[in-house]
C-alpha positions in Angstrom: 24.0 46.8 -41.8 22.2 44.7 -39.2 23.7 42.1 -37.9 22.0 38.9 -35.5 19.1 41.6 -34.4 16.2 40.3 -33.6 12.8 41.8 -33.6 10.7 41.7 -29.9 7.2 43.2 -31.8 6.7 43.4 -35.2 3.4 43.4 -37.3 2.1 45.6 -40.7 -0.5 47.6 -41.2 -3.0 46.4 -43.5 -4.2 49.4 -45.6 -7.8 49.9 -47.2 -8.0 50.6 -51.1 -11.1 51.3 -52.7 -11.5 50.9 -56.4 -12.2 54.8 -57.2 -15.5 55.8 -59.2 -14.1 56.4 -62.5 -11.7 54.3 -62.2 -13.1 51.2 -62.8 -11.0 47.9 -63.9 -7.9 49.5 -62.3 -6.3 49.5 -58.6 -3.3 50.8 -57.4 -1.6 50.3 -54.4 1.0 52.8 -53.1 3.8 51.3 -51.5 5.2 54.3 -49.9 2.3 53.8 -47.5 2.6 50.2 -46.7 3.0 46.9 -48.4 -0.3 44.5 -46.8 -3.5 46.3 -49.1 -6.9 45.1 -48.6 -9.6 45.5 -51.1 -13.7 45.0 -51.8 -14.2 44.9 -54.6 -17.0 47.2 -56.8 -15.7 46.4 -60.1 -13.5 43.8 -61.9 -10.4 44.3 -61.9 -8.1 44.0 -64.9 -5.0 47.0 -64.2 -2.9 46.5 -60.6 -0.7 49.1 -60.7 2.1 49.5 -58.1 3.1 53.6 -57.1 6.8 53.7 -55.6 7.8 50.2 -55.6 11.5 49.5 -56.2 13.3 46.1 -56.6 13.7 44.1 -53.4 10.1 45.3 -52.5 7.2 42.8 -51.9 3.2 43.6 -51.2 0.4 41.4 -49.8 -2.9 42.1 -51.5 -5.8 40.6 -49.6 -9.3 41.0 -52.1 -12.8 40.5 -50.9 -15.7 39.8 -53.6 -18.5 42.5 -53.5 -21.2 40.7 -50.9 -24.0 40.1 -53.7 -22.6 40.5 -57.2 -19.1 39.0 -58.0 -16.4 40.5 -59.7 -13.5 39.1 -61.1 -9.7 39.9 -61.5 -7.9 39.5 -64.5 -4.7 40.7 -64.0 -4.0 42.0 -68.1 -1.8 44.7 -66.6 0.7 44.5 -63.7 2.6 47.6 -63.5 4.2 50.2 -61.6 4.0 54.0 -61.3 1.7 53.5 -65.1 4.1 51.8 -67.2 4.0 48.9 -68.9 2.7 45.1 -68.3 5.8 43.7 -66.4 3.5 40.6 -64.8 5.0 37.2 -64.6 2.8 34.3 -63.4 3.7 30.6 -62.2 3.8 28.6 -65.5 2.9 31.8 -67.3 -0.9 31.2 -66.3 -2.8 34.0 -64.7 -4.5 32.9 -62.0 -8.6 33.0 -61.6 -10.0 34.8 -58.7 -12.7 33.1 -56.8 -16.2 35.0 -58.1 -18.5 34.3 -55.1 -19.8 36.6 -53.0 -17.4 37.2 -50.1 -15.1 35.1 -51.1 -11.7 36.1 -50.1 -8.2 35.4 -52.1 -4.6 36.6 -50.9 -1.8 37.5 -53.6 1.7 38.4 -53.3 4.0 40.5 -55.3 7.6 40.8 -55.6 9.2 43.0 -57.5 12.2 41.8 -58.7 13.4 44.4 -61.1 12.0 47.0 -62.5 10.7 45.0 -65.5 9.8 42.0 -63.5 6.9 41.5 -60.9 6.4 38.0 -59.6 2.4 37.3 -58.6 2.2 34.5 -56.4 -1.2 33.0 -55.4 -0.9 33.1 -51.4 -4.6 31.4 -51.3 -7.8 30.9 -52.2 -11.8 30.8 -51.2 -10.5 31.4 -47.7 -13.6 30.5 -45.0 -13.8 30.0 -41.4 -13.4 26.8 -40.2 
């Protein structure tokens, strides 16, 4: 137990997933590697699927549209280690990714149990200033 610590450095490594050939419609994201994922996308994108994640556990998942021919996410299955749809979504509505090319949208997961993964929408279309 840790008690009034305080962190001098801290930062995450983001880590790059590919969609795999073959594997198309599906990503998974291994959180006994890291928890910030960052992802072009080659294909849409209907399965996430979480390896090793355990209640308490959240993940940052940044996406970047293919440059020239948009893809989009649908989010049918949110799972983890293969199992079954446990997805919950702000007022039950899954969210639209933005399908332009380059755009980049940020999600966030939280597992709450292992039955229950909140997906948050972190943002949208984001664009230099």
């Amino acid at each position: 137990v840790l008690d009034n610590a305080a962190l001098q450095s801290y930062k995450e490594t983001i880590l790059i997933e590919s969609q795999s050939i073959g594997d198309t419609n599906f990503i998974e994201l291994d959180m006994d590697a890291g928890n910030v994922f960052y992802t072009v996308l080659t294909e849409q994108v209907d399965t996430i699927s979480f390896a090793n994640m355990v209640p308490g556990q959240s993940a940052t998942w940044i996406v970047k549209n293919h440059a020239s021919s948009p893809k989009s996410i649908t989010f049918t299955t949110v799972q983890i280690d293969l199992g079954s749809d446990i997805g919950y979504f702000q007022g039950g509505i899954k969210p639209n990714n933005t399908e332009a090319n380059n755009a980049l949208d940020i999600y966030t997961f939280f597992c709450y149990s292992t039955s229950i993964i909140y997906v948050m929408v972190s943002g949208m279309n984001f664009t230099a200033a």
